[in-house]
N, C-alpha and C positions, 0 to 999 in steps of 0.2 A: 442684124441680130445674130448672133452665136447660133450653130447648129450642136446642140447637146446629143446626149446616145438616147436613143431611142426609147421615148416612154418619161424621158426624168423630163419635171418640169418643176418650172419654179412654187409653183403653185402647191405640185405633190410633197415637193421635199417640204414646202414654210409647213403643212397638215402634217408631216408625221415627225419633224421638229416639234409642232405645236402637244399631239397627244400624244406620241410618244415616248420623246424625251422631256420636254418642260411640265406637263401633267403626272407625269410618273415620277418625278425625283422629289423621293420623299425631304431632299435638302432645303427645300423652298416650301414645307407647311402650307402646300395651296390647298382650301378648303373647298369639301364637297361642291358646297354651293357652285365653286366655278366651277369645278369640272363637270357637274351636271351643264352647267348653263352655255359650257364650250362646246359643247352639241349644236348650237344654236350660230355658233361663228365660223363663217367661209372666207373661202379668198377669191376675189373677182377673177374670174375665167378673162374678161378682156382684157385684162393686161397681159404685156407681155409673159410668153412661158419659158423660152430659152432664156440662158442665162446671157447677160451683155455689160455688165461690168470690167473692166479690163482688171480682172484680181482672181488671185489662185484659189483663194477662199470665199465660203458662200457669205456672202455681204447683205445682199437683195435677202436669201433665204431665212437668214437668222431675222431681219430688220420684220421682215414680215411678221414672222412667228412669234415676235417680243411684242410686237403691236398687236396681234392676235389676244396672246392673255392677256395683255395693259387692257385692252377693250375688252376683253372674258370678265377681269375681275370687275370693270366699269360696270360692267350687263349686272352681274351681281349685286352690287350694291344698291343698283340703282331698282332693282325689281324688290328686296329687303325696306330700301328707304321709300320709297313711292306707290306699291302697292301694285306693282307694274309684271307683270308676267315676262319672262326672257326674252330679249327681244334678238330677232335678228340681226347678227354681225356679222358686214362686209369688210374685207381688210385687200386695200389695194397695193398690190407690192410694188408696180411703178412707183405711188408715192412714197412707200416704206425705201426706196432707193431714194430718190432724191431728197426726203427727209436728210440724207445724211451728209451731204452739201447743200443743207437748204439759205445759211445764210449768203453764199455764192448768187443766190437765183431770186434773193429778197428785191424790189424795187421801192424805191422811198422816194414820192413825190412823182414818180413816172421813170426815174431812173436808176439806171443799172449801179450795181456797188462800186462799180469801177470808173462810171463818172468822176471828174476831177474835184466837180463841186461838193459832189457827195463826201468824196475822199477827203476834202478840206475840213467837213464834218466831224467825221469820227477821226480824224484823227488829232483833234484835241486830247485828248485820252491818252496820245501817245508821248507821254510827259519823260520819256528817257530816248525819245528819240531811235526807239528799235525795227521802226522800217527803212531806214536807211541801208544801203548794201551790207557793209560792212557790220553792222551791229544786228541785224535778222539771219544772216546767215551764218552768224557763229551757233542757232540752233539748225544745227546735219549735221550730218553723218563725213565721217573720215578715218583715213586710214593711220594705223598706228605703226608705230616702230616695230613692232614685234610684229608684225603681219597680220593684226587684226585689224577691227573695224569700231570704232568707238564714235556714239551719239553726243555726242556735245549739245548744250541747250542754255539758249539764252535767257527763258524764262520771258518774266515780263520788264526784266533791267540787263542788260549783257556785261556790265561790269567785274563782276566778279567773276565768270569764265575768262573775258582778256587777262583778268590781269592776272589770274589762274597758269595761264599759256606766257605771261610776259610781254601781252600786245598791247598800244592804243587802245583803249577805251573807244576814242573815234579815229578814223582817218577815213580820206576822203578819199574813192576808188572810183576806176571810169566806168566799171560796169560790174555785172551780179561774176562774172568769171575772174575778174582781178579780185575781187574781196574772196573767193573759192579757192582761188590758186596762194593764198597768202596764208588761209588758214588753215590749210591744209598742209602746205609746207609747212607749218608750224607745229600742228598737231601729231605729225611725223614724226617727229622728236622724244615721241615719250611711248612708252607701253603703254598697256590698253590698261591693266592690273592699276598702275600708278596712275593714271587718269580715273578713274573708276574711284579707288579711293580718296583721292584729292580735291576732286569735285565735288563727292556728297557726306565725306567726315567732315573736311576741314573748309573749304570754300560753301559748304550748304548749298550747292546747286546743282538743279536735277543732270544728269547725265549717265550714260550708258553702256557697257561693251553689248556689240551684236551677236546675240548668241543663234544657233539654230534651237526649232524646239526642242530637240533630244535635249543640246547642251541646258537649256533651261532647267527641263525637267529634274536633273542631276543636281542643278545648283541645292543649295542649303535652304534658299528662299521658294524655289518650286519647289523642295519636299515639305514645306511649312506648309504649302496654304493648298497641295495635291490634292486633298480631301471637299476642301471648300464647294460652294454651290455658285450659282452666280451672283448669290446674296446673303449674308447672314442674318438669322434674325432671330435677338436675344428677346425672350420674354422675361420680366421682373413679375411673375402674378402675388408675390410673397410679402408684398409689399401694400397687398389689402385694400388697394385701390378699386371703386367698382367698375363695372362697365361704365362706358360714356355714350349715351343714346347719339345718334347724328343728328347734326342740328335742326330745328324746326326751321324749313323756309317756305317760302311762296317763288314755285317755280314755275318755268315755260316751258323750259329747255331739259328737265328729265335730269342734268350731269350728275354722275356721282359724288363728287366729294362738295358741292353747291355748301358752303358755312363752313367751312374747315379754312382753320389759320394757318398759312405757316410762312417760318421766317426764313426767309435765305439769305445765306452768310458763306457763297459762294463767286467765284469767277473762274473765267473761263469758259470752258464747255461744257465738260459732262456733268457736272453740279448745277450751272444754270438750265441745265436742260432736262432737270427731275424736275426744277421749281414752274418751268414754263409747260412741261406737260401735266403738272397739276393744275397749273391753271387752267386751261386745255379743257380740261373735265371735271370744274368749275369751284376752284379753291380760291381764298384770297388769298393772296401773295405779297409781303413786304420784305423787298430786297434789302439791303443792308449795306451799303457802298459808302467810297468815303473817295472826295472828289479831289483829296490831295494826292492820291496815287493813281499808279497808270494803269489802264483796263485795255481790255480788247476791243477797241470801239466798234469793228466789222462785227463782232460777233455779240456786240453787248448790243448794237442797231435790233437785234430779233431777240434776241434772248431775254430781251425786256418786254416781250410780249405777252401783257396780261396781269403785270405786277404794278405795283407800287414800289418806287426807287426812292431811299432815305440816306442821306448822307449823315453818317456818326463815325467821329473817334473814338477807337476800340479802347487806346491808352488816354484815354482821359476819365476821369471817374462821370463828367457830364453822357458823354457817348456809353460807356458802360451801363448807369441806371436809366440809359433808354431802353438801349439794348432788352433789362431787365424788366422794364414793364412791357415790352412789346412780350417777352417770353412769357411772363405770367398770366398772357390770356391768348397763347397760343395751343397749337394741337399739334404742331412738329416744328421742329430746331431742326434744321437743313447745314452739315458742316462740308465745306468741300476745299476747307483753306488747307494749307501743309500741314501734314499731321502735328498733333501736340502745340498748334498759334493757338487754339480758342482756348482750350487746359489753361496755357498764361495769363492769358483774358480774364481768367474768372468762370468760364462755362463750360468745362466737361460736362460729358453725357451725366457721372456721378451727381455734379452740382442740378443742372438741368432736371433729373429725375427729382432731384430735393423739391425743387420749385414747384414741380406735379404733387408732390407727398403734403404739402404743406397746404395745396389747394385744395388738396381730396379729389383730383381727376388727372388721369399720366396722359402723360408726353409722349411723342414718336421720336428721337433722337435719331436720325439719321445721316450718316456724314460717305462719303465716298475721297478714295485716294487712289495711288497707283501702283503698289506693290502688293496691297491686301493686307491685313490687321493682324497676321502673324509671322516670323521668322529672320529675319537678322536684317531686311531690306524695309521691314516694316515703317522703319520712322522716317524714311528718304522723302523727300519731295521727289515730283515727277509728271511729264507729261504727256499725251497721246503720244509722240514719238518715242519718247522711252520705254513704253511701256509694248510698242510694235515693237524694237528694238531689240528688247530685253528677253520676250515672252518667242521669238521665233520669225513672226509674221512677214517681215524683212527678207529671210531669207528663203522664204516661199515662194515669195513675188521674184527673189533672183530666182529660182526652180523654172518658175513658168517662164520666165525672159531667156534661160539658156545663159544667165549671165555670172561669170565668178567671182561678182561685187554685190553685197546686200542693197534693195531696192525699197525704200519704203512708200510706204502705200500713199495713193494721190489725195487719200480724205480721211479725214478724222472722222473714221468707220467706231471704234473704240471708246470713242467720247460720245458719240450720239445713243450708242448703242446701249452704253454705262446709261446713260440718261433713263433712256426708256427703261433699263432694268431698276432704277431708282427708283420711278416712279411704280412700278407694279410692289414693288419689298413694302415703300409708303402704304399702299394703299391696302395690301395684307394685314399690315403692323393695327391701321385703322379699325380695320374690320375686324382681327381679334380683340382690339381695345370696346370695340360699341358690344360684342357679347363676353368678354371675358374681364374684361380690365385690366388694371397694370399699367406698367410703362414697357417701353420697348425700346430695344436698340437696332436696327438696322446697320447693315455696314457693306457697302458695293465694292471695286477697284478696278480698275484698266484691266491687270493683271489676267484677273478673272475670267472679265469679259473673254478675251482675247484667249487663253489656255480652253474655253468652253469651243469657241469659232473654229481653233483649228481640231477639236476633238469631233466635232462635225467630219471632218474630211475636207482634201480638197477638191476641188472641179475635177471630171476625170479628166484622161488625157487629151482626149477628142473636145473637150468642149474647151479646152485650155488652149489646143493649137486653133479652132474656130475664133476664140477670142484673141489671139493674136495677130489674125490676119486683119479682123473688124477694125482693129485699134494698133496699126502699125507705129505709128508716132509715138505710143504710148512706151516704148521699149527705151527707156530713161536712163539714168546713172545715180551711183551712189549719189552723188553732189546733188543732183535733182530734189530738194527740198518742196514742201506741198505746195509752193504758190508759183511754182517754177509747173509742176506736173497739173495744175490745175488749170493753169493756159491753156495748156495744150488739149485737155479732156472739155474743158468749156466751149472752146473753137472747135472741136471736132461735133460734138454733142447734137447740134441743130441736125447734123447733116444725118450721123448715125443712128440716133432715135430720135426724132421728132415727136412723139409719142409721149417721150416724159414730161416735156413741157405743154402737154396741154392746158389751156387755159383752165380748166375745171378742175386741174389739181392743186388750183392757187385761191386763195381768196384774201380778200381784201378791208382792211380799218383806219380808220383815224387816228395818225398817230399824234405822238407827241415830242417831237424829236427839235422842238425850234421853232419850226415854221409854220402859222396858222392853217387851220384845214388839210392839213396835207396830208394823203393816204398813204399807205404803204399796201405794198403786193406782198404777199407770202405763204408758204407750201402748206396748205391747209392740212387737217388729220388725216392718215390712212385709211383711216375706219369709219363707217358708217355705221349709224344705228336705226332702227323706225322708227321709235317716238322720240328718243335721247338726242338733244343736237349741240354735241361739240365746239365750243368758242370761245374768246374769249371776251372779257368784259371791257378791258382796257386795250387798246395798243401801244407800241413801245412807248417807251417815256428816257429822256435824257437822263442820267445821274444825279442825285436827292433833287427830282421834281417833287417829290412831298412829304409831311413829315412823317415824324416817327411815331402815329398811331395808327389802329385799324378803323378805316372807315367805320363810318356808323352805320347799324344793322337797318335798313329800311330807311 
């Protein structure tokens, strides 16, 4: 572990993160009720208190502190809906870290994600062929003609950046440094300016120049959303709709949101990861996927935990008026697709809000992206690396490395992170809705996230050269893409903390992934409650295991 300066611990900083800054910013409308009841939420002294992350920014401290109010506003509702007085909340920041590599550390069936058999698995999903060398590593980082540094990104099809660049679609490479060495000689070729606009006017696909934060800040797009919170949250009360009581149920388990619908119409990470932590704290949940296109299988393996998976075409009018009846007896619309796909669909927030008006009870519309919902970057698609990229984060981690090549970060810290803030905006929007009414619009982004993490600060200096010494290997290069730097932090991990993987930070269900009976392992909740118990109802399930309605009530 990291030897920090004297006094700071992880523990101190997630507490005055938690009351500090996230209880005090009046940008996030957190209602009395939590901040009374955040009295009543700690953070486990046994975990570790140095900081041990190999990253310049506080990772562990934020992850913490976000799980703090996700489970503050839990305590709240849950003492409103059940008659329950506030209960004690413990929030453990080991697992608020591993949370954010938690599909890395998932086991299905007894084994590791990286089994072969397993990997045979989920990678049906990968319907374009984008693990192959050459076609996964056209998303990194490289150097431009002009002496910059531009994020290129394959997305979930690599097609349109080769051909973007004038390369193969495929070609066959002997290892992950010949398809490195090839794209990068290529990428060389052009300014960073004419990559930037080429990729996401005319080609539509995410990509990025490496900016530091200053440079961010200055952009036209960081002085749009400068003001932002880590979540917006539009109320429509005008619209006469009344409060919506929470649902009557017969419960065991205490969860907060226990009858609450919602539909997710997300992939990836940080959108599946609002849906899966609602579930978490006992929502039903109907995914919305469609088995002709290609998904993330490693990360769709967890991130189906607790849902129900329905396969509909969106462009078909059959897949539309499903889409449509599931919404009509929903309580949040979940959008995390490229800004402006669902608007052509048929389902803007505007339409969505109709479908509440015409039932007499509103909707949570809530969508997340990766620029944030206003300023000239606004309608780009975009991914966890674009969004480190973009926002600064990059060139942090080169700060702390001593290096004069941007280094991005080893884990989709910003995707997990968006997640948990998704689901705390949710569960707000909710709570104004059972006494206020209305509909509501929610709205998260990378961006956000990430412009909040480094307004934190960094590690000071001392605990940044301790974590360099812990994590010598970890001193990577630009070309270093996350599954290149996550080897290396996985292999080292057993030895440097043993402690994160304790078995008590995992828990275990029946999934649904193929094979009869078979369990799955996975990084349980951070948070503990004393009568409330955290879980979920389902485990993962494959893509449309079932249809397109809401289980029936009892």
């Amino acid at each position: 572990m990291a030897g920090p300066k004297e006094n700071y611990t992880i523990q101190k900083e997630a507490s005055r993160i938690l009351h500090s800054v996230l209880l005090t910013d009046s940008r996030l409308q957190i209602p009395d009720s939590v901040k009374t009841a955040a009295s009543r939420t700690s953070f486990d002294e046994s975990a570790e208190s140095a900081p041990f992350l190999p990253a310049p920014v506080k990772c562990t401290e934020l992850s913490a502190a976000l799980w703090a109010l996700l489970a503050t506003f839990g305590n709240a509702i849950a003492s409103e809906r059940y008659d329950l007085p506030n209960q004690k909340v413990v929030v453990n920041s080991d697992v608020a870290s591993i949370f954010l590599m938690s599909f890395w550390l998932m086991r299905v069936g007894g084994k590791p994600v990286s089994d072969p058999a397993l990997v045979k698995r989920y990678s049906i999903y990968d319907t374009t062929q984008q693990f192959t060398y050459w076609r996964r590593l056209v998303t990194n980082l490289y150097p431009t003609r002009d002496g910059r540094w531009f994020h290129l990104h394959g997305g979930l099809n690599s097609d349109r950046s080769l051909r973007m660049l004038g390369l193969p679609t495929h070609k066959d490479v002997g290892d992950e440094m010949e398809a490195i060495n090839g794209l990068s000689e290529r990428v060389r070729q052009f300014d960073a300016e004419w990559l930037d606009i080429e990729a996401n006017e005319y080609w539509r696909q995410a990509g990025g120049i490496c900016l530091t934060p200053e440079e961010y800040r200055e952009t036209e797009q960081g002085k749009a959303v400068a003001d932002d919170g880590l979540y917006l949250l539009e109320e429509f009360s005008h619209e006469k709709l009344p409060p919506v009581p929470w649902p009557k149920v017969a419960t065991k388990t205490y969860r907060p949101l226990e009858g609450i619908k919602i539909v997710d119409l997300t992939r990836a990470i940080a959108g599946p990861t609002i849906a899966r932590l609602a579930a978490l704290f006992g929502a039903t949940v109907v995914r919305v996927s469609n088995v002709k296109l290609p998904d993330l299988g490693i990360v769709l393996m967890e991130s189906n935990l607790g849902k129900r998976d329905t396969h509909l075409d969106l462009k078909t009018e059959e897949g539309r008026a499903a889409l449509l009846h599931l919404i009509q007896d929903a309580d949040v619309v979940l959008d995390g697709y490229r800004p402006g796909a669902l608007e052509k669909l048929g389902f803007s927030p505007t339409y969505v809000h109709e479908i509440a008006k015409r039932r007499g009870k509103g909707i949570v519309y809530a969508r997340e992206n990766c620029y944030g919902w206003k300023g000239p970057w606004k309608h780009r698609s975009g991914w966890q690396q674009i969004s480190d990229a973009v926002t600064g984060i990059a060139w942090l981690f080169a700060r702390m490395w001593d290096s004069d090549e941007p280094i991005m970060p080893f884990l989709p810290n910003s995707d997990f992170q968006t997640g948990i803030v998704g689901c705390i905006a949710v569960m707000n929007a909710l709570d104004k809705r059972a006494k206020k009414g209305g509909n509501y619009l929610v709205s998260m982004s990378l961006n956000q996230l990430n412009s909040f993490l480094i307004s934190l600060g960094t590690q000071s200096p001392e605990v940044q050269q301790s974590l360099r010494k812990m994590w010598p290997k970890m001193k990577l290069r630009s070309y270093d893409d996350i599954h290149r730097q996550m080897r290396v932090l996985l292999s080292d991990l057993p030895e440097k903390m043993p402690e994160l993987l304790n078995p008590r930070s995992f828990n275990t269900i029946k999934a649904d992934l193929g094979v009869p009976d078979e369990e799955m392992k996975f990084v349980g909740p951070a948070a503990r409650y004393e009568t409330t118990k955290l879980g979920y109802d389902l485990g993962s399930c494959l893509r449309g295991t079932h249809e397109a309605k809401w289980p029936s009530q009892g």
